[in-house]
PDB file of N, CA, C and O in Angstrom:
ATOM      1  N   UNK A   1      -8.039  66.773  53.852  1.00  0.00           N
ATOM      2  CA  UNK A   1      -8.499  65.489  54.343  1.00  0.00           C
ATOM      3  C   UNK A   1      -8.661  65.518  55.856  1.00  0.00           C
ATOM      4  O   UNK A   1      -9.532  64.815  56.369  1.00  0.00           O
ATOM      5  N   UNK A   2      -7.886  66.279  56.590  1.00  0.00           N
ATOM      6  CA  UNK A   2      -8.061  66.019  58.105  1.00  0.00           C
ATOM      7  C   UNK A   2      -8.880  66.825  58.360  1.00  0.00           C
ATOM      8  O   UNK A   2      -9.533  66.714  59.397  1.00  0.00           O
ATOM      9  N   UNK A   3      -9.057  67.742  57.591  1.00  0.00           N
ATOM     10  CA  UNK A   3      -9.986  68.666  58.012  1.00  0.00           C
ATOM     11  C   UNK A   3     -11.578  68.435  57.532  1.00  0.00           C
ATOM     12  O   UNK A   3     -12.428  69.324  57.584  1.00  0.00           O
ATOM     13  N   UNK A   4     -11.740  67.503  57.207  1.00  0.00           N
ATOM     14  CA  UNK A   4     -13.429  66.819  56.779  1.00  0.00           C
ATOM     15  C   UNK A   4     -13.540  66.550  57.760  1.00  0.00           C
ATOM     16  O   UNK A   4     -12.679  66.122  58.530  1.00  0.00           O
ATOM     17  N   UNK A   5     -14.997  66.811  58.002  1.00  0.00           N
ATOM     18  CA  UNK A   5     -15.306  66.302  59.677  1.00  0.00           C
ATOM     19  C   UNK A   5     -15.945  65.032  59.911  1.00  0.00           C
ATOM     20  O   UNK A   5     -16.361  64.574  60.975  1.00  0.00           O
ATOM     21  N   UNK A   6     -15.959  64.554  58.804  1.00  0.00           N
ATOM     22  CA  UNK A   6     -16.452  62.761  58.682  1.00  0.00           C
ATOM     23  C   UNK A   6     -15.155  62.223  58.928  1.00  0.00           C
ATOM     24  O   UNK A   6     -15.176  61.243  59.672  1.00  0.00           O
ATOM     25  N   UNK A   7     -14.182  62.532  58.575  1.00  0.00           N
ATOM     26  CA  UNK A   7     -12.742  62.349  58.757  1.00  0.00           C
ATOM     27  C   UNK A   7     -12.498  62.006  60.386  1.00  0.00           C
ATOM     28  O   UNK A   7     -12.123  60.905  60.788  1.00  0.00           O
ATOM     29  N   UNK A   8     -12.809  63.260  61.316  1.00  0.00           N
ATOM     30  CA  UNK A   8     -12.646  63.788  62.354  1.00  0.00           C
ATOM     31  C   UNK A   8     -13.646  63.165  63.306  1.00  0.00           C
ATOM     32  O   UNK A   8     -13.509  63.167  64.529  1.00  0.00           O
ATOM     33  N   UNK A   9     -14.465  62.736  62.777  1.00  0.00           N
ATOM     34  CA  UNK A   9     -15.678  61.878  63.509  1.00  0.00           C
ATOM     35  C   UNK A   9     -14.629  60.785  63.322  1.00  0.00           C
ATOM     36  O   UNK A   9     -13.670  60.716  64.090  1.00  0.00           O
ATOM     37  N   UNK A  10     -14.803  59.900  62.274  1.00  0.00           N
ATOM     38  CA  UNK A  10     -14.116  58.446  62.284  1.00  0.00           C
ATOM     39  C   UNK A  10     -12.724  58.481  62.940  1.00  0.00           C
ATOM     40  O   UNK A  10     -12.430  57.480  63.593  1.00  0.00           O
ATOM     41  N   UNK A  11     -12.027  59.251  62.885  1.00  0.00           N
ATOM     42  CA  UNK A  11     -11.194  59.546  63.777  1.00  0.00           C
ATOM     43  C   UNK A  11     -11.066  59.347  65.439  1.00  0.00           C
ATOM     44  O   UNK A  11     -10.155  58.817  66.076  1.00  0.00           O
ATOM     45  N   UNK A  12     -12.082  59.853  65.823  1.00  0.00           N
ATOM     46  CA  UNK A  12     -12.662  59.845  67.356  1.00  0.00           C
ATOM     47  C   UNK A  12     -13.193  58.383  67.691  1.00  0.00           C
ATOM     48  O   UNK A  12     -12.686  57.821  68.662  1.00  0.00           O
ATOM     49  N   UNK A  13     -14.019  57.831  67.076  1.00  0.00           N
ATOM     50  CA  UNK A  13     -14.930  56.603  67.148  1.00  0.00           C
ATOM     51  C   UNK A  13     -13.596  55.732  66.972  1.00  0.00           C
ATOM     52  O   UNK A  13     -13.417  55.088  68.006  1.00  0.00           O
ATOM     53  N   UNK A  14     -12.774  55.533  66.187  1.00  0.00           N
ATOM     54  CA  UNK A  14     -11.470  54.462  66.264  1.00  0.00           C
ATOM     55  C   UNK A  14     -10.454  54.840  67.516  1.00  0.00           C
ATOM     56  O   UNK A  14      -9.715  53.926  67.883  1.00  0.00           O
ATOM     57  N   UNK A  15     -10.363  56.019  68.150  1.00  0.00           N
ATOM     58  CA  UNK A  15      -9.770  56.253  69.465  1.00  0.00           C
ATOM     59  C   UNK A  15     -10.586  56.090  70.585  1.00  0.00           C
ATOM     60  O   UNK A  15     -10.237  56.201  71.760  1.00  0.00           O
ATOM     61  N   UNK A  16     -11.497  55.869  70.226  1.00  0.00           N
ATOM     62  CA  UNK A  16     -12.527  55.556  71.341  1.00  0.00           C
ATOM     63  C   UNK A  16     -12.739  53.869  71.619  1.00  0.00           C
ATOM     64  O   UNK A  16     -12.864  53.329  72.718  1.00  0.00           O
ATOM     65  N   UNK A  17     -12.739  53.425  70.702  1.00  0.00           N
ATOM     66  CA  UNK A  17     -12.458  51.779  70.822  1.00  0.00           C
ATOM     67  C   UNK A  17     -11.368  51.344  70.785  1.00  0.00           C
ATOM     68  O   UNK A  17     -11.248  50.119  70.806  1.00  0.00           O
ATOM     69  N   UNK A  18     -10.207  52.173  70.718  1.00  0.00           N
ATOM     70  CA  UNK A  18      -8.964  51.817  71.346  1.00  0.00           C
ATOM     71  C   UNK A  18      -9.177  52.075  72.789  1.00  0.00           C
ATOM     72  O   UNK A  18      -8.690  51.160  73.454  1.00  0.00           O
ATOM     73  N   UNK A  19      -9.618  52.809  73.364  1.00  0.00           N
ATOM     74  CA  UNK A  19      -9.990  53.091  74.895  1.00  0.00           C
ATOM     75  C   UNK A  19     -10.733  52.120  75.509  1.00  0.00           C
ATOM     76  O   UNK A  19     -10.429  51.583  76.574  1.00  0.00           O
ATOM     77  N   UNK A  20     -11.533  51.930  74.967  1.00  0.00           N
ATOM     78  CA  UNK A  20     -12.438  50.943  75.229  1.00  0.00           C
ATOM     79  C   UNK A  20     -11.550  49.539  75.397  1.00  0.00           C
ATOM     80  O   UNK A  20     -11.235  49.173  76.529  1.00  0.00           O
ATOM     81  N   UNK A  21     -11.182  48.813  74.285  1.00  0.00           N
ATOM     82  CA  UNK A  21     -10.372  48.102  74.485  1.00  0.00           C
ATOM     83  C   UNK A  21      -9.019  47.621  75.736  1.00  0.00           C
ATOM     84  O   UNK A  21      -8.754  46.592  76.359  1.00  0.00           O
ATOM     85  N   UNK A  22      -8.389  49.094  75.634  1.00  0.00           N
ATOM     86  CA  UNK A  22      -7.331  48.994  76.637  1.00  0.00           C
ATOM     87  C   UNK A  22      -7.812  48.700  78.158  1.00  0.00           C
ATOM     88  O   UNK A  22      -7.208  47.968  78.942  1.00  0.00           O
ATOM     89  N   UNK A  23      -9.099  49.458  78.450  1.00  0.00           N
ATOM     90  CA  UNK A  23     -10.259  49.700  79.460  1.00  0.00           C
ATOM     91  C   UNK A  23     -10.251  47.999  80.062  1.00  0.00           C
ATOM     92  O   UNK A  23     -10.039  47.567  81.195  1.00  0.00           O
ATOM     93  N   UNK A  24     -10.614  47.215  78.630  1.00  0.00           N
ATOM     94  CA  UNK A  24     -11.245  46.342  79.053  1.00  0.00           C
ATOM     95  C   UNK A  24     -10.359  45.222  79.788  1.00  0.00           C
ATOM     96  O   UNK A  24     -10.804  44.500  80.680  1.00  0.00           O
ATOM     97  N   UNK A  25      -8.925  45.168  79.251  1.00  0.00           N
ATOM     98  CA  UNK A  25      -7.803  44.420  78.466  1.00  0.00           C
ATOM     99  C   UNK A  25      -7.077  44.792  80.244  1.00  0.00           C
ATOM    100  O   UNK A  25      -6.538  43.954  80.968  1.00  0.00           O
ATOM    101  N   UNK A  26      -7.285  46.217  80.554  1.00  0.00           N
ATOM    102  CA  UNK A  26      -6.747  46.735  81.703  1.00  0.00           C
ATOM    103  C   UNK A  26      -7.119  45.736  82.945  1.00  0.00           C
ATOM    104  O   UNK A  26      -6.349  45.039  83.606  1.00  0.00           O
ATOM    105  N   UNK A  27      -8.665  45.896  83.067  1.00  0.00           N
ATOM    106  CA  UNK A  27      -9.643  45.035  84.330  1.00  0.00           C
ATOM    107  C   UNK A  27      -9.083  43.730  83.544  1.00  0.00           C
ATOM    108  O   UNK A  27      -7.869  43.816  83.730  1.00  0.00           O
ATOM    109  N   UNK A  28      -9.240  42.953  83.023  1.00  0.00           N
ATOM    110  CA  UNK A  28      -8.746  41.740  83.246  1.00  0.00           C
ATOM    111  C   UNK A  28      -7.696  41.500  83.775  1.00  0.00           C
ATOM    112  O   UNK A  28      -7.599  40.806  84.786  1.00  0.00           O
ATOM    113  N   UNK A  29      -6.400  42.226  82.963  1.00  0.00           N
ATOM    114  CA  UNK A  29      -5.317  41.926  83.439  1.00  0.00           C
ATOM    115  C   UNK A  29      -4.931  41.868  84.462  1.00  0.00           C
ATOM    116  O   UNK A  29      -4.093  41.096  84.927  1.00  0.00           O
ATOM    117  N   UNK A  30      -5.735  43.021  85.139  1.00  0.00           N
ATOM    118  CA  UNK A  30      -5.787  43.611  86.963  1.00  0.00           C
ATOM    119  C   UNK A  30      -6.503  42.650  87.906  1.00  0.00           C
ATOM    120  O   UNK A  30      -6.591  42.910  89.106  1.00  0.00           O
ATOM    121  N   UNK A  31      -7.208  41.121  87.168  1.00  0.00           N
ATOM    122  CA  UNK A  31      -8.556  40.544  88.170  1.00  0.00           C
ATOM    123  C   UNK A  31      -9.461  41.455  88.679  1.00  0.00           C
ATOM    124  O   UNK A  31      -9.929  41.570  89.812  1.00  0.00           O
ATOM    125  N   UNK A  32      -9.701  42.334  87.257  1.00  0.00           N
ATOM    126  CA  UNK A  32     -10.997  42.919  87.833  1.00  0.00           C
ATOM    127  C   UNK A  32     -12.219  42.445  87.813  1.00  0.00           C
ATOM    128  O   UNK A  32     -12.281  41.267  87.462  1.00  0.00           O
ATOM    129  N   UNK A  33     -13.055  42.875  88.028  1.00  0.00           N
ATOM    130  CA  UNK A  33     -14.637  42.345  88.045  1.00  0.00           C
ATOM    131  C   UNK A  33     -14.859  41.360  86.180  1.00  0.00           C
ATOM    132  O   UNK A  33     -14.877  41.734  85.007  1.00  0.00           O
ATOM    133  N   UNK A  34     -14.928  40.617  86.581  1.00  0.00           N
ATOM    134  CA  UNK A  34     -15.311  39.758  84.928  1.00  0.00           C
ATOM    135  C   UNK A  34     -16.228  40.164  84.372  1.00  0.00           C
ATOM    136  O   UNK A  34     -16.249  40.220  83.143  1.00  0.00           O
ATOM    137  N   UNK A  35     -17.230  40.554  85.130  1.00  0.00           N
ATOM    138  CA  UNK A  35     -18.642  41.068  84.031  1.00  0.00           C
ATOM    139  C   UNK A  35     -18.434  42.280  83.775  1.00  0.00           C
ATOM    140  O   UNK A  35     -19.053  42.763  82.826  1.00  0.00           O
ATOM    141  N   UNK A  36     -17.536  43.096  84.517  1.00  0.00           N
ATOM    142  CA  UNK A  36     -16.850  44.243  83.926  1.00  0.00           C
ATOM    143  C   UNK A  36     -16.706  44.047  82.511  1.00  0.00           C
ATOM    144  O   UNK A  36     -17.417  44.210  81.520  1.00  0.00           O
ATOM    145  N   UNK A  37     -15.724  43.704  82.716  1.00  0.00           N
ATOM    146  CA  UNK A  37     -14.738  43.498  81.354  1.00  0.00           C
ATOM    147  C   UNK A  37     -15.742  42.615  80.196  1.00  0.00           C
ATOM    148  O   UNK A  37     -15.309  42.754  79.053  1.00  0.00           O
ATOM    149  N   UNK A  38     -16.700  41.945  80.266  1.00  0.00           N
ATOM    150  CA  UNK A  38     -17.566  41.262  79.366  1.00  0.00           C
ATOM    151  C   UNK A  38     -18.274  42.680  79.005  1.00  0.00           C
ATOM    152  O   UNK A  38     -18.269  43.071  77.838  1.00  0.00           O
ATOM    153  N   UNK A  39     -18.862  43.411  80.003  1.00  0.00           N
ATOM    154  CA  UNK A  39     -19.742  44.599  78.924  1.00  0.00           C
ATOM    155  C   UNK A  39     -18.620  45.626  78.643  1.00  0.00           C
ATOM    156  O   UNK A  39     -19.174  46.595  78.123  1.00  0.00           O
ATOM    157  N   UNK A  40     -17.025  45.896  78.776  1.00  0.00           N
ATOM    158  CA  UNK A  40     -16.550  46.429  78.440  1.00  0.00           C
ATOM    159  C   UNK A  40     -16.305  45.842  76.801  1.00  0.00           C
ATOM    160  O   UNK A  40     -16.388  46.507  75.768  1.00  0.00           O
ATOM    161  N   UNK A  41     -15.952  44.262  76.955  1.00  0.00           N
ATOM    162  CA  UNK A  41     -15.915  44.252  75.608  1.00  0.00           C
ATOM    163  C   UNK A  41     -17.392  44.207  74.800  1.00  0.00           C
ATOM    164  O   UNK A  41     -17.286  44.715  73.684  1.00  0.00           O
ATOM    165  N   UNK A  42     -18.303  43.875  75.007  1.00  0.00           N
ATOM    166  CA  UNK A  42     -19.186  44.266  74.385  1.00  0.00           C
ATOM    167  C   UNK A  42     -19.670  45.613  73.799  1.00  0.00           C
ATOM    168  O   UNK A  42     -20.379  45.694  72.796  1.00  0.00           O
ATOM    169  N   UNK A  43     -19.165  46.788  74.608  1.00  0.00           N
ATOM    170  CA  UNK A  43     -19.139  47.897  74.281  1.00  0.00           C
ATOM    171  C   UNK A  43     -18.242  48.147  73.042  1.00  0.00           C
ATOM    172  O   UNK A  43     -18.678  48.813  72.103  1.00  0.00           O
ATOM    173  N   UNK A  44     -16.994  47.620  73.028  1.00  0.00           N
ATOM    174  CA  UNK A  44     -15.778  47.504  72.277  1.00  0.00           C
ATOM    175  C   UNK A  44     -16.454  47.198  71.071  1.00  0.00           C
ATOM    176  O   UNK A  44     -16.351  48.011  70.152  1.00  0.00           O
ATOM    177  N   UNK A  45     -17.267  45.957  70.873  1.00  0.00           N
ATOM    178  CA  UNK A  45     -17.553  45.449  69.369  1.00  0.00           C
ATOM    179  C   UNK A  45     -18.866  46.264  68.837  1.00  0.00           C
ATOM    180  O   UNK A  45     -19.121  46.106  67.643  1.00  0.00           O
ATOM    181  N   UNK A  46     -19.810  47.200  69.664  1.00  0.00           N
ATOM    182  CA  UNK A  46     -20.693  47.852  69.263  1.00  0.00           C
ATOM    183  C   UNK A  46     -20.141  49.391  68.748  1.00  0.00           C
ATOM    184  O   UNK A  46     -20.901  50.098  68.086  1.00  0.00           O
ATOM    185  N   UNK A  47     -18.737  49.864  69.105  1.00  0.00           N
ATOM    186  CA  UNK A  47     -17.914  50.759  69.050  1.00  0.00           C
ATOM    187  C   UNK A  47     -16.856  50.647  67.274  1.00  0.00           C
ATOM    188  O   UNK A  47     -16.518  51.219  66.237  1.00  0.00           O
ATOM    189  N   UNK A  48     -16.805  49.678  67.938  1.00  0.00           N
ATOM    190  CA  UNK A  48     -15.708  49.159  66.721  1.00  0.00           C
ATOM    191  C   UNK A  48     -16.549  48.808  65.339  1.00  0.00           C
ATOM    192  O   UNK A  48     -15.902  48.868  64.294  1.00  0.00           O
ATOM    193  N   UNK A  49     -17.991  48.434  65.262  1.00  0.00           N
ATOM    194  CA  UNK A  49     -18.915  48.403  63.953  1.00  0.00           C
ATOM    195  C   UNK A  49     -19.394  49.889  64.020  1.00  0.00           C
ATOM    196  O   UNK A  49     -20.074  50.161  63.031  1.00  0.00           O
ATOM    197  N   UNK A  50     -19.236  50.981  64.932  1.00  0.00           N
ATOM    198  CA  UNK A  50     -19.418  52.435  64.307  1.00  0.00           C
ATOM    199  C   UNK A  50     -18.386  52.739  63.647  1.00  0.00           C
ATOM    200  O   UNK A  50     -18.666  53.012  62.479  1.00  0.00           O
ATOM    201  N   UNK A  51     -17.275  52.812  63.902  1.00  0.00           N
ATOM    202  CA  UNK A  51     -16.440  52.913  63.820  1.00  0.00           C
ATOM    203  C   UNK A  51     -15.722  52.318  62.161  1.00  0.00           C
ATOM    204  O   UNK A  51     -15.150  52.902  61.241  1.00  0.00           O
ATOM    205  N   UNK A  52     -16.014  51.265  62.344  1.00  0.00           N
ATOM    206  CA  UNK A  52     -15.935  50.489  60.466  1.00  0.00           C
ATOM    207  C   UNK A  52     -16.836  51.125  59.549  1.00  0.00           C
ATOM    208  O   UNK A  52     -16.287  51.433  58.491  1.00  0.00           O
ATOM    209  N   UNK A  53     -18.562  51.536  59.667  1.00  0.00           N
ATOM    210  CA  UNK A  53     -18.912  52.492  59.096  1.00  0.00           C
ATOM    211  C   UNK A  53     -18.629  53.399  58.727  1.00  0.00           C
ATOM    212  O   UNK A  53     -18.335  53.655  57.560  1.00  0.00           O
ATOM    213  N   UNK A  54     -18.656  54.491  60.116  1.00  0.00           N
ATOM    214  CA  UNK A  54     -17.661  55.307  59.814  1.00  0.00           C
ATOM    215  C   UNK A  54     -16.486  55.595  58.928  1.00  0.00           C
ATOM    216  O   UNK A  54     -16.685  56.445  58.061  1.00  0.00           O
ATOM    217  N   UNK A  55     -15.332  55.061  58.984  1.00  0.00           N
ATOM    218  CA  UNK A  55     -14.467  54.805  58.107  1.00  0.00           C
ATOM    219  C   UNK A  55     -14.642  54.475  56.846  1.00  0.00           C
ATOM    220  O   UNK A  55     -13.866  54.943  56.013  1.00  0.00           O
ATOM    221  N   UNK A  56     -15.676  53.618  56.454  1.00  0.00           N
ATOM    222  CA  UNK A  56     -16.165  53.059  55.306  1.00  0.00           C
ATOM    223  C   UNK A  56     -16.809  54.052  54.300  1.00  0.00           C
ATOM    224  O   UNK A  56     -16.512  54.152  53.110  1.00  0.00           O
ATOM    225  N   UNK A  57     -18.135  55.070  55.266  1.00  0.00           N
ATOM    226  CA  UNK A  57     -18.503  56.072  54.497  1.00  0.00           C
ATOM    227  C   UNK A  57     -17.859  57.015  54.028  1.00  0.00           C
ATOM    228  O   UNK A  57     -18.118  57.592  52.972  1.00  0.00           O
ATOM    229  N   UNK A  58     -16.836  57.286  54.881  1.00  0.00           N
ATOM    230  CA  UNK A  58     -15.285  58.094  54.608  1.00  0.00           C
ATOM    231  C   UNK A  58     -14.914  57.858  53.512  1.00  0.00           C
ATOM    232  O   UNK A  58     -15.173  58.782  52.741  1.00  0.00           O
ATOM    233  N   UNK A  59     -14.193  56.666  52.870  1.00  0.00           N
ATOM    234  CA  UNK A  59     -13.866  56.277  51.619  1.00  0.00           C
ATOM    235  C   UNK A  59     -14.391  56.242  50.726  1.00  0.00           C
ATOM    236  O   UNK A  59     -13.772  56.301  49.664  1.00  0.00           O
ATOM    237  N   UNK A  60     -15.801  56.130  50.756  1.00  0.00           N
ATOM    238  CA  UNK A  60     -17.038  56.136  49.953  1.00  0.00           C
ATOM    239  C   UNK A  60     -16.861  57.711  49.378  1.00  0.00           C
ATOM    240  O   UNK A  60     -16.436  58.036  48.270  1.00  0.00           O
ATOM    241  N   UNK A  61     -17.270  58.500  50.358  1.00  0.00           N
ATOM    242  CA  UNK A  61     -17.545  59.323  50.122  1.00  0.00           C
ATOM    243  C   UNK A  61     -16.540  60.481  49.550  1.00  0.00           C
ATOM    244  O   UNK A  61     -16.711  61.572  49.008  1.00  0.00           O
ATOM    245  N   UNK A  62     -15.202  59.558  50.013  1.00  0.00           N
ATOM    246  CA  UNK A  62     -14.457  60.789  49.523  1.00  0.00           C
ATOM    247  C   UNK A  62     -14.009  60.209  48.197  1.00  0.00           C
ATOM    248  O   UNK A  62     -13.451  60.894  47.340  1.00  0.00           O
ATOM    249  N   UNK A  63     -14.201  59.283  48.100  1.00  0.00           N
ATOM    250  CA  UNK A  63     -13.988  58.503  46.345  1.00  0.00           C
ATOM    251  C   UNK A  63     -14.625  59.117  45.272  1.00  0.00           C
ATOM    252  O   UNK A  63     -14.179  59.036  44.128  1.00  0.00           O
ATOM    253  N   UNK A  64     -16.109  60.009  45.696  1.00  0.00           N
ATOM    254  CA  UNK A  64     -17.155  60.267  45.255  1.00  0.00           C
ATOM    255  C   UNK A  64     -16.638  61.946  44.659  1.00  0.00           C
ATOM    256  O   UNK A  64     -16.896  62.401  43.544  1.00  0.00           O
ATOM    257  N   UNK A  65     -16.024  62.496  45.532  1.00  0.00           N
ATOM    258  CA  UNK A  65     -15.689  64.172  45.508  1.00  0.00           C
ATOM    259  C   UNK A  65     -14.748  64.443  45.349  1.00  0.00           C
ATOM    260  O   UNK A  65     -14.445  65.635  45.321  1.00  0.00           O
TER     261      UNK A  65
END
């Protein structure tokens, strides 16, 4: 299982919108730039629906094999 690389993709894409997130969550907390943090989270929710795919085709697919 860890070793499927759809696995290993969805893997990356859900640590990556944890980054994203913290990123964003960070500049606010700090009074950083606001429109920062607005396309940080926007990045976050375009990250986070790869990311649910991802994962989704995962289950799909490994339901399948």
């Amino acid at each position: 299982m860890a070793s499927d690389p759809l696995f290993i993709v969805a893997a990356i894409a859900v640590l990556g919108v944890a980054a994203i997130l913290l990123a964003g969550i960070g500049n606010f907390g700090l009074g950083g730039d606001p429109k920062r943090s607005n396309k940080l989270m926007r990045w976050r929710i375009i990250g986070q629906f790869a990311a649910v795919l991802l994962v989704l085709l995962f289950v799909f697919v490994g339901s399948r094999g």
